[in-house]
C-alpha positions as CSV (number, residue, x, y, z in Angstrom):
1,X,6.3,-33.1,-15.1
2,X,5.7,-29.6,-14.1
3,X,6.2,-28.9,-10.5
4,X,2.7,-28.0,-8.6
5,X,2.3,-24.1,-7.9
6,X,3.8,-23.9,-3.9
7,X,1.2,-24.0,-1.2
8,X,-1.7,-25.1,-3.4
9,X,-1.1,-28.7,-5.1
10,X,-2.5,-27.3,-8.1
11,X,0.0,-28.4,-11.1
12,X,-0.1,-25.2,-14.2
13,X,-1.2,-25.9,-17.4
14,X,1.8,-26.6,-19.6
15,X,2.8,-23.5,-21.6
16,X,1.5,-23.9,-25.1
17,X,3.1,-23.8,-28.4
18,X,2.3,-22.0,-31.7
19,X,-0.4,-24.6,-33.4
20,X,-1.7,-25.3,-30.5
21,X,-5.5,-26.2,-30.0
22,X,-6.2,-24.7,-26.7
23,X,-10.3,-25.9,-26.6
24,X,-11.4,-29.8,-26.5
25,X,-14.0,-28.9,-29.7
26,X,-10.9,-27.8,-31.5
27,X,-11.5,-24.3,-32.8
28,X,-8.9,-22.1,-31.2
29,X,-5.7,-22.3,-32.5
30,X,-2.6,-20.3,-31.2
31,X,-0.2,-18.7,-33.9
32,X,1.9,-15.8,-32.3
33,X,2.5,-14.4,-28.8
34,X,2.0,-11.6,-28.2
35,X,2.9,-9.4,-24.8
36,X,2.6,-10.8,-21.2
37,X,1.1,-8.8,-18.3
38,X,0.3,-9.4,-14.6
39,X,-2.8,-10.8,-15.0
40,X,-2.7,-12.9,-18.6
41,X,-1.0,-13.6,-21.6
42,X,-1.9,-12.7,-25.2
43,X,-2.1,-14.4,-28.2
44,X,-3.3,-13.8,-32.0
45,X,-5.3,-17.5,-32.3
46,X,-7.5,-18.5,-35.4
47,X,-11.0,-19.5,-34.7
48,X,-11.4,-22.2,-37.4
49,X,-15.1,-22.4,-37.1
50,X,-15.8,-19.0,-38.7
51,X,-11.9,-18.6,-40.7
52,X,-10.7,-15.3,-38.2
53,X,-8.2,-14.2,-36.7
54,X,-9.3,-13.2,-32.8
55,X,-7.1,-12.2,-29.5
56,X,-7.1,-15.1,-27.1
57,X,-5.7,-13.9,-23.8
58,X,-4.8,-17.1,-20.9
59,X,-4.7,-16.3,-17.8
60,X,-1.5,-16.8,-16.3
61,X,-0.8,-20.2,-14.0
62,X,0.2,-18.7,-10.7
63,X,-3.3,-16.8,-10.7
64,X,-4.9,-20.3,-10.6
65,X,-4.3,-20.8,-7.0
66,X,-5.6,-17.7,-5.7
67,X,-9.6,-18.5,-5.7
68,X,-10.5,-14.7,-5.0
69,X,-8.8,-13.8,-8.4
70,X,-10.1,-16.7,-9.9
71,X,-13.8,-14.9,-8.5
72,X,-12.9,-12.0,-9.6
73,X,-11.7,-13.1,-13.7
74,X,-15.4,-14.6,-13.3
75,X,-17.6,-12.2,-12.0
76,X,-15.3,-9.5,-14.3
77,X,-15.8,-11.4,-17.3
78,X,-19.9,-12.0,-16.6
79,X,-20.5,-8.6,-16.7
80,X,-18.2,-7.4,-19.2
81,X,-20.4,-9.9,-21.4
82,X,-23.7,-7.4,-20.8
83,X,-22.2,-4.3,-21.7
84,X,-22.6,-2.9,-25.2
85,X,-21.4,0.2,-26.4
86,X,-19.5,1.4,-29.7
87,X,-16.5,2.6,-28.3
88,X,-16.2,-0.6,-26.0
89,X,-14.1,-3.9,-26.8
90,X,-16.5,-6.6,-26.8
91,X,-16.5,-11.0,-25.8
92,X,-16.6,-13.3,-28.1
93,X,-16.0,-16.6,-26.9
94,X,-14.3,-18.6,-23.4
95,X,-13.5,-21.9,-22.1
96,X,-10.6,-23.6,-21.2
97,X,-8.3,-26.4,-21.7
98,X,-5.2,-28.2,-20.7
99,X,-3.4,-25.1,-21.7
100,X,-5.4,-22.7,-19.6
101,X,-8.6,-21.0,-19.5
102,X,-8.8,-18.6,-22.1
103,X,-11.1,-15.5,-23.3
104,X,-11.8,-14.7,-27.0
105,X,-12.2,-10.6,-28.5
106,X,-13.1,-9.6,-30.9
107,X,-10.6,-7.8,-33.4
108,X,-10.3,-3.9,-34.3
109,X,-7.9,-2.4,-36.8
110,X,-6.4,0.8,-35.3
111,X,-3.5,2.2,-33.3
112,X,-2.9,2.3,-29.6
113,X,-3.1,5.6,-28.4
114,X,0.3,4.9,-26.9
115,X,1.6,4.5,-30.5
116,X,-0.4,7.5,-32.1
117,X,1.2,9.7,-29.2
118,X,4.7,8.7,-29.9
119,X,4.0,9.3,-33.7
120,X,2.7,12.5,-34.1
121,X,2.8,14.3,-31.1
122,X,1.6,16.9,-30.7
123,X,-1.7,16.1,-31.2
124,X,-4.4,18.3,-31.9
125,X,-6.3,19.5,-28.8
126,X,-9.7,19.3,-30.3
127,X,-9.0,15.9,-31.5
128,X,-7.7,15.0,-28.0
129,X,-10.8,16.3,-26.4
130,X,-12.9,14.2,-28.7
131,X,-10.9,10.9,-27.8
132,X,-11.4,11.7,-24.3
133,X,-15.1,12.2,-24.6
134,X,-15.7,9.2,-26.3
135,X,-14.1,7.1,-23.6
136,X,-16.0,9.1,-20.4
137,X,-19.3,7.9,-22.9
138,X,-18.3,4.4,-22.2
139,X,-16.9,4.5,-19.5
140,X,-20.0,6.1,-18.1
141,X,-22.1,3.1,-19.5
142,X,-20.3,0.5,-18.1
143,X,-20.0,1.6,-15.0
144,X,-23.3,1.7,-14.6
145,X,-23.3,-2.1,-15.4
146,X,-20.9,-2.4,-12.3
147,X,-17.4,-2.5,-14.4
148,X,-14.8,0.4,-13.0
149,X,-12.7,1.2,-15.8
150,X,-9.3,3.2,-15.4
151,X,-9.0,4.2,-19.1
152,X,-5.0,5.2,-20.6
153,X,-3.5,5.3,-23.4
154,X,-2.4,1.6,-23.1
155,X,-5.8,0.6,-22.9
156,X,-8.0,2.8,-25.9
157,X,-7.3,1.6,-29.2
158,X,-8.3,4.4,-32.0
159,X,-9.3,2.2,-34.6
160,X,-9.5,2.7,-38.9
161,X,-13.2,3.8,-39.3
162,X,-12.4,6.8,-37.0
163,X,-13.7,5.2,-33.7
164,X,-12.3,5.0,-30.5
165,X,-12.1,1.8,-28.5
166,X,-12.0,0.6,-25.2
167,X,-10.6,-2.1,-23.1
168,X,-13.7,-3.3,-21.2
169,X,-11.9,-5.5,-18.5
170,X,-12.1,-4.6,-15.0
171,X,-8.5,-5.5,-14.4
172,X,-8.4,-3.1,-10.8
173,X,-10.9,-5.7,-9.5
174,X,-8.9,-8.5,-10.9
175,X,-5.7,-7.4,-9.5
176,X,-7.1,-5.9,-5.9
177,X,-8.4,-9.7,-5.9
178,X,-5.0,-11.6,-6.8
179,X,-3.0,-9.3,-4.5
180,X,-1.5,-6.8,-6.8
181,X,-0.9,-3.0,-6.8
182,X,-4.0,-1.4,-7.9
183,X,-3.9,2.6,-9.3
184,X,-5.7,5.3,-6.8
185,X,-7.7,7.2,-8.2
186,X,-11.0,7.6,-9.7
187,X,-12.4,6.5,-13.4
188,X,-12.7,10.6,-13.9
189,X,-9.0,11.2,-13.1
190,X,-8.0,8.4,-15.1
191,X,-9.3,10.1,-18.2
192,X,-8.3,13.2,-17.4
193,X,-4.6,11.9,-16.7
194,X,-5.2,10.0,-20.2
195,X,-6.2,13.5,-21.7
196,X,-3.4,15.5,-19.7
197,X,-0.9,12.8,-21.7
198,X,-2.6,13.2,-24.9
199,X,-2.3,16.9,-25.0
200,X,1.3,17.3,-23.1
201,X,2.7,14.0,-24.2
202,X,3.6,13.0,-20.9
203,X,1.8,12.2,-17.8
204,X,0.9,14.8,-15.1
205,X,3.4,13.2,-12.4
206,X,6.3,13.2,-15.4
207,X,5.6,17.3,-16.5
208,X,6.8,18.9,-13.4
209,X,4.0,20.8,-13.3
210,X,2.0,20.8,-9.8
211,X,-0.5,23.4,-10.4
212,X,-3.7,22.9,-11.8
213,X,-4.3,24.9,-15.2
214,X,-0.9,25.0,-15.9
215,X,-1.0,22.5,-18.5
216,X,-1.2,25.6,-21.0
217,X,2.3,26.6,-20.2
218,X,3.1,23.0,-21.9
219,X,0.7,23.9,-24.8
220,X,0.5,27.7,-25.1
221,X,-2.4,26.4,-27.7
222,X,-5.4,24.7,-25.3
223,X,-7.8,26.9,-25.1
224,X,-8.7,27.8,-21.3
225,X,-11.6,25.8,-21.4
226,X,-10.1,22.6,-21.9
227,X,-7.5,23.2,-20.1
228,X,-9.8,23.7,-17.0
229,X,-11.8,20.4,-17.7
230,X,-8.3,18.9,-18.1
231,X,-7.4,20.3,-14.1
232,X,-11.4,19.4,-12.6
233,X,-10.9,15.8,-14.1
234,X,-7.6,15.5,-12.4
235,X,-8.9,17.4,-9.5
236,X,-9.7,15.4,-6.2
237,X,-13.1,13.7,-6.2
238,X,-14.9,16.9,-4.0
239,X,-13.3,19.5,-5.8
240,X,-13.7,18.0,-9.4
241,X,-16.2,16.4,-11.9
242,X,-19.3,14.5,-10.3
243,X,-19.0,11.9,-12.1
244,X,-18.1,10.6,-15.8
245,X,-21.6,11.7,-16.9
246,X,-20.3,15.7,-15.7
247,X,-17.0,15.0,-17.5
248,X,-18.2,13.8,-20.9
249,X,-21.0,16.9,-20.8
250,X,-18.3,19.3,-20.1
251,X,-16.2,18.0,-23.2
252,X,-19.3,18.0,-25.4
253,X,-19.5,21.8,-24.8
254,X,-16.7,22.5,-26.0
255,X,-17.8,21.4,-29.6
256,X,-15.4,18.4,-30.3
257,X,-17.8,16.0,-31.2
258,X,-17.2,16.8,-34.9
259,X,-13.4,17.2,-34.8
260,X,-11.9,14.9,-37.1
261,X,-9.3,12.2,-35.2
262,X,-6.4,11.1,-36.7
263,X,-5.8,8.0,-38.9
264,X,-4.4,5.3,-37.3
265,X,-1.1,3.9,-38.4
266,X,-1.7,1.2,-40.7
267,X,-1.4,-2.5,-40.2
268,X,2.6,-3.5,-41.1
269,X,3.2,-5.2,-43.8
270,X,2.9,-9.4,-44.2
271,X,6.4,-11.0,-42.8
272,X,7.8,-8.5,-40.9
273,X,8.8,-8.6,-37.3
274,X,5.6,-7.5,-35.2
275,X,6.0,-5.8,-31.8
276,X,4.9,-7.0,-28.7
277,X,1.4,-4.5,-27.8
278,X,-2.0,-4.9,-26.4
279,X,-3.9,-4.5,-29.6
280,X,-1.7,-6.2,-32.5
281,X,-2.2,-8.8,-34.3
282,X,-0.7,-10.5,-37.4
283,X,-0.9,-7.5,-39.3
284,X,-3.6,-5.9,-37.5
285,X,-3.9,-4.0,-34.1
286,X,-6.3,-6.1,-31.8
287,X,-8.8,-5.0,-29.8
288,X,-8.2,-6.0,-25.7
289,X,-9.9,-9.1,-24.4
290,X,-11.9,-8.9,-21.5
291,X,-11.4,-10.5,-18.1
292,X,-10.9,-14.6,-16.9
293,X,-12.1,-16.5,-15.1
294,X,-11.4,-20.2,-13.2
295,X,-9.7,-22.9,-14.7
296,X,-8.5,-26.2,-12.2
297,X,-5.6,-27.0,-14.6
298,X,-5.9,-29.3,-17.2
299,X,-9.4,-29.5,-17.5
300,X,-11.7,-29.4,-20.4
301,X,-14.9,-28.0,-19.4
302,X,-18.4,-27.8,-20.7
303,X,-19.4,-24.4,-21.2
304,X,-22.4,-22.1,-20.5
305,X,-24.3,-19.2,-22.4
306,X,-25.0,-15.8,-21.1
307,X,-28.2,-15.6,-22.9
308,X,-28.2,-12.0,-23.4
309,X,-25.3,-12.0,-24.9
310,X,-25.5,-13.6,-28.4
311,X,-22.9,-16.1,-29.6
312,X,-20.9,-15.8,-26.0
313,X,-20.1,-18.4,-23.6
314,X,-18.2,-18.8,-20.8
315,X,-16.9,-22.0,-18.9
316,X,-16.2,-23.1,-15.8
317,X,-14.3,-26.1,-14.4
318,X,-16.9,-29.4,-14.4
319,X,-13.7,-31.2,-12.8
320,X,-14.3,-28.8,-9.3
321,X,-18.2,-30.2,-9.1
322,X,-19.3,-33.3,-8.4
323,X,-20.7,-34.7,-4.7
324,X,-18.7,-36.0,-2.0
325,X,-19.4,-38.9,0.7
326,X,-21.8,-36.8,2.5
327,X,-23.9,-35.9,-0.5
328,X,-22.3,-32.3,-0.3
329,X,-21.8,-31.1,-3.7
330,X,-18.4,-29.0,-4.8
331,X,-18.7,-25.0,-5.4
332,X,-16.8,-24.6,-8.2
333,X,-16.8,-21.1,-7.8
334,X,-18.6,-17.9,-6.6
335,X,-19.8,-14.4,-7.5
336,X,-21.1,-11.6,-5.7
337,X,-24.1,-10.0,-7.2
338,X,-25.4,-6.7,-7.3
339,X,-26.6,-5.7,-10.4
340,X,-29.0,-3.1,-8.9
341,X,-26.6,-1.4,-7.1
342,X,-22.9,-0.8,-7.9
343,X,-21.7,-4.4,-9.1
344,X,-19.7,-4.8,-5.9
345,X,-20.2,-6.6,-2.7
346,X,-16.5,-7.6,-1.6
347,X,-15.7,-10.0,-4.2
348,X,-12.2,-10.4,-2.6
349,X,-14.1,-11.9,0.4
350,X,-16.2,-15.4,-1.6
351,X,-13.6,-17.7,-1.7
352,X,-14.0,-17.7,2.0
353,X,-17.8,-18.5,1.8
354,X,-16.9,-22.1,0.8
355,X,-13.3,-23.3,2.4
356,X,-14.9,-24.9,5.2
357,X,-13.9,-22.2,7.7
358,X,-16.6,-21.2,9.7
359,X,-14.5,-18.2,11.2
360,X,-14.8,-15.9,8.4
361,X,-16.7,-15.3,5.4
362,X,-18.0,-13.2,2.5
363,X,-20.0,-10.3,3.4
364,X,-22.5,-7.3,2.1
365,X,-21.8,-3.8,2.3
366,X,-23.1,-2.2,5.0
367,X,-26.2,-0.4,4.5
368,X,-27.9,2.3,6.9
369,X,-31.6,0.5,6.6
370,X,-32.6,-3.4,6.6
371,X,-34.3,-2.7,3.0
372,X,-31.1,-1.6,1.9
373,X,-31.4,1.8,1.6
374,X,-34.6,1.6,-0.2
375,X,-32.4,2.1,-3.4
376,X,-32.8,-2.1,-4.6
377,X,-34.6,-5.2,-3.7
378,X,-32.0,-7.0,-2.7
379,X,-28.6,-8.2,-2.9
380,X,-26.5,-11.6,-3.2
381,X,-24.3,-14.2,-4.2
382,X,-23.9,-16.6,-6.5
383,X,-22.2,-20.4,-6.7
384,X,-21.7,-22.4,-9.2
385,X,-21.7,-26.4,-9.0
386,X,-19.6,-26.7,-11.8
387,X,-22.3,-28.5,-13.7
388,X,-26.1,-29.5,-13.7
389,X,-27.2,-31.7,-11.9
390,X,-29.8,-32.4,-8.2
391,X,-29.7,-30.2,-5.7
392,X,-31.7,-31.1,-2.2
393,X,-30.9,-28.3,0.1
394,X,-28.7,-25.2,0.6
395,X,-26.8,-25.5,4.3
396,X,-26.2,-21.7,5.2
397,X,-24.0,-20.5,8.6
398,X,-24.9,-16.4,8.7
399,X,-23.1,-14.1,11.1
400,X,-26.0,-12.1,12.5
401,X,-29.5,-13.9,11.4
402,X,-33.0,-12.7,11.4
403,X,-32.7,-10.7,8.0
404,X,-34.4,-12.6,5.2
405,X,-33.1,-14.5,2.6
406,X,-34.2,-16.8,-0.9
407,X,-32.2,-19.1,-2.6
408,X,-32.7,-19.1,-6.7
409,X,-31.5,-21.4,-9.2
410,X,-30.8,-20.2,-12.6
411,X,-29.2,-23.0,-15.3
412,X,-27.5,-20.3,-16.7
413,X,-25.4,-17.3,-15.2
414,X,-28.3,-14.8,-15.7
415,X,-27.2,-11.1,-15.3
416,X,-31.2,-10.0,-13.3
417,X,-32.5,-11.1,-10.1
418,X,-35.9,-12.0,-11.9
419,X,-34.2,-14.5,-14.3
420,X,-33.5,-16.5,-11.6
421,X,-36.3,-19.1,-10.0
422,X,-37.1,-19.1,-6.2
423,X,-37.3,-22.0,-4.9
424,X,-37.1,-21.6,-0.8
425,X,-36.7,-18.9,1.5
426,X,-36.2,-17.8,5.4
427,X,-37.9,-15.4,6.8
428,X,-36.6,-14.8,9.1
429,X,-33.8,-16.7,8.6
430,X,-31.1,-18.0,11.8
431,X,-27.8,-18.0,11.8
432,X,-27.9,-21.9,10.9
433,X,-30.1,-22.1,8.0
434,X,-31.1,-24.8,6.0
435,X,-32.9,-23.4,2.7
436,X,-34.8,-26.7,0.7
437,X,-37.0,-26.4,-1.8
438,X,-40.3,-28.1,-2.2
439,X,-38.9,-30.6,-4.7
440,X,-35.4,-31.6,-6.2
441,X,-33.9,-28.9,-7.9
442,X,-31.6,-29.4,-11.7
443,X,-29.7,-26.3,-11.7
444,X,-26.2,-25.3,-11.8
445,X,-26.0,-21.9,-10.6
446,X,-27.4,-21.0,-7.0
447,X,-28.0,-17.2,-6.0
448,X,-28.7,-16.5,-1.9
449,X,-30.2,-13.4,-2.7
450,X,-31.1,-11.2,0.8
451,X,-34.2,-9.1,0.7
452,X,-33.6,-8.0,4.2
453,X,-30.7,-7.5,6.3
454,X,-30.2,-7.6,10.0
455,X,-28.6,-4.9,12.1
456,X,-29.2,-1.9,14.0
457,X,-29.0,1.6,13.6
458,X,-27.2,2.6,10.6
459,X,-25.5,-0.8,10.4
460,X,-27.4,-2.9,7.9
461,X,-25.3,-6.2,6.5
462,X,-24.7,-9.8,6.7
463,X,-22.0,-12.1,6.3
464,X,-22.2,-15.7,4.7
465,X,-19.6,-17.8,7.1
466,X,-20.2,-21.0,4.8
467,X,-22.4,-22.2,2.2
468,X,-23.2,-26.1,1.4
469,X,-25.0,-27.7,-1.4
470,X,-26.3,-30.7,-0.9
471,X,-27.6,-33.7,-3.2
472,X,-30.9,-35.7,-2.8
473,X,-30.7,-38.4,-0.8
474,X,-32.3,-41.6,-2.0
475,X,-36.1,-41.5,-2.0
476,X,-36.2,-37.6,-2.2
């Protein structure tokens, strides 16, 4: 019997085998591990529905008992889903299982860029430039859909049909939330340390060079153009590039659009020994899943569809909902949302929104106006009950009050504020609010979405001490 993870009384998921069925509907099968980082573990898998191969990655066990990483996998993962772009890694599938909740990618043949450096270095600057360009492109767009990428050559996979790929998992979030070193620096440095590495074939901090254009004395070669979008990009954020828009303009100009990049090495051959790697696969290079989300171990859960993302679902734990003595339901789990903004309103801070401490909680940002800036109509967050089912009320504690506020329901966890239904509002609402709808509400997922916040000055927030969902009582 596996011992329960200290401090938590959470028991792991048992680590699985090859031939292993990880789902309850018994269409992922594991067949060879991969590589192991902080945050999951990867495995080629078979999905015997459609007859592919896929990249399953499980989130490791001792991240199940931090519920702020467990947030964090979510909200990651439910973005990630509503990004598209060519030269990003898309979702195909999650759930979970007794073996841990898992994510499904989809799979790319190519070559880490790690790999194609250490194979035919040095590469050709114009080809370099191109690379780079293509990842500021979608990097660029999915940022815009709140995900912070910090492209290297670890994660952007140059793949067989002479496309680049990349990794669309905001792991800084994921990490900052479970605890772990993040990187400093800026989406615009990390692609110019990514192109630095592709053009000198080591990274800026391993060259010895300190000053900025000097990366020609490494490649005599580089043209002084690049070499000076090379130095903005690495530049501090008010001396360099605006922004990852500015950056892939400034590559464009230098005409690299068209220069050819090189072929990827092919896939080895059937049987022989494969090496451990982000992208590979039983004879292929694989493509990088995207984020996790919460598991309670053990579980098998009944999943959910992000509508606007065809053919992808994700799960969450139906074991963590359900209703207590007191006709309080159970918060499965929680999400901050902000998708007219910048995707981020303290994520690290929900768990605390619903562990039945009044003394802290999750929070806005702070904004210098009660509408917000005037920039969006509102901002919020998310809870999920685990599964459908009644809902009578929402019991709210707020820090500060008189701000106003509307609780939504959505069945589904639907990426705009006008996919989700009102159903009650305060206005203005009191530090102890009690949010009911006219009539019994069947949802699963509850958004308190604030349209107003309370403050003075230019300090404009709120903070949600606790959150409770409650049942219908008989008769109601």
């Amino acid at each position: 019997m596996p011992e329960a993870i200290p401090g938590t009384g959470i028991i792991p998921p048992t680590l699985p085998q090859p031939g292993t069925v990880v789902d309850s509907a018994g269409r992922y099968e594991l067949r060879q591990p991969l590589s192991q980082d902080a945050l999951t573990t990867r495995w080629i898998a078979s999905d015997r529905v459609l007859s592919r191969s896929v990249l399953l990655r499980l989130l490791r066990p001792d991240l199940e008992a931090i519920p702020a990483a467990r947030g964090a996998f979510l909200a990651a993962t439910a973005t990630a889903a509503g990004v598209s772009h060519p030269n990003l890694v898309r979702a195909l599938d999650a759930g979970s299982g007794s073996h841990g909740t898992f994510v499904i990618s989809e799979l790319a043949e190519g070559e880490p860029l790690r790999s194609l450096v250490a194979r035919l270095e040095p590469l050709e600057p114009a080809a370099c430039a191109h690379i780079a360009m293509c990842v500021a492109r979608a990097a660029q767009v999915a940022q815009a859909s709140g995900l912070r990428l910090l492209p290297d050559i670890d994660n952007v996979l140059l793949v067989a049909q002479g496309g680049v790929k990349l990794d669309n998992l905001d792991s800084e979030s994921v990490r900052r939330a479970a605890g772990l070193p993040t990187q400093d620096l800026t989406p615009v440095q990390a692609i110019g340390r990514l192109l630095f590495e592709l053009l000198a074939g080591k990274r800026p901090d391993e060259s010895g060079m300190k000053k900025a254009g000097s990366l020609r004395l490494l490649r005599p070669g580089i043209s002084r153009e690049l070499d000076a979008c090379v130095s903005r990009a690495l530049a501090a954020p008010a001396h360099g590039f605006s922004d990852l828009g500015a950056l892939a303009a400034a590559l464009a100009r230098l005409n690299v659009e068209s220069a050819p990049l090189p072929a990827p090495k092919q896939p080895p051959a059937a049987g022989r020994p494969r090496q451990p790697g982000f992208f590979r696969s039983e004879g292929r290079w694989l493509a990088p899943a995207i984020g996790l989300f919460v598991l309670a171990a053990g579980v098998v859960i009944a999943g959910f569809s992000i509508g606007h993302v065809p053919g992808t679902s994700i799960s969450l734990p139906s074991l963590l909902g359900g209703e207590k003595a007191d006709g309080r339901l159970t918060i499965a789990g929680a999400g901050d949302f902000d998708p007219l903004g910048d995707g981020k309103e303290h994520p690290e801070d929900l768990a605390k929104s619903y562990d039945g401490n009044a003394a802290s909680g999750w929070r806005t940002e702070t904004y210098h106006t009660a509408d917000l800036g005037g920039a969006k109509a509102g901002v919020g967050m998310w809870v999920d009950l685990g599964q459908e089912g009644e809902v009578d009320r929402a019991h709210v504690l707020l820090a500060r009050g008189g701000g106003a506020v509307e609780l939504r329901a959505s069945s589904t966890l639907a990426p705009r504020p006008e996919d989700w239904k009102t159903v009650a509002g305060a206005d203005p609402a009191g530090k102890d609010t009690t949010l009911r709808p006219a009539g019994v509400v069947r949802t699963r997922f509850l958004l308190l979405w604030f349209t107003r916040l309370p403050g003075g000055g230019t300090d404009f927030s709120e903070s949600v001490l606790e959150i409770q969902i409650y049942a219908p009582k008989d008769g109601r």
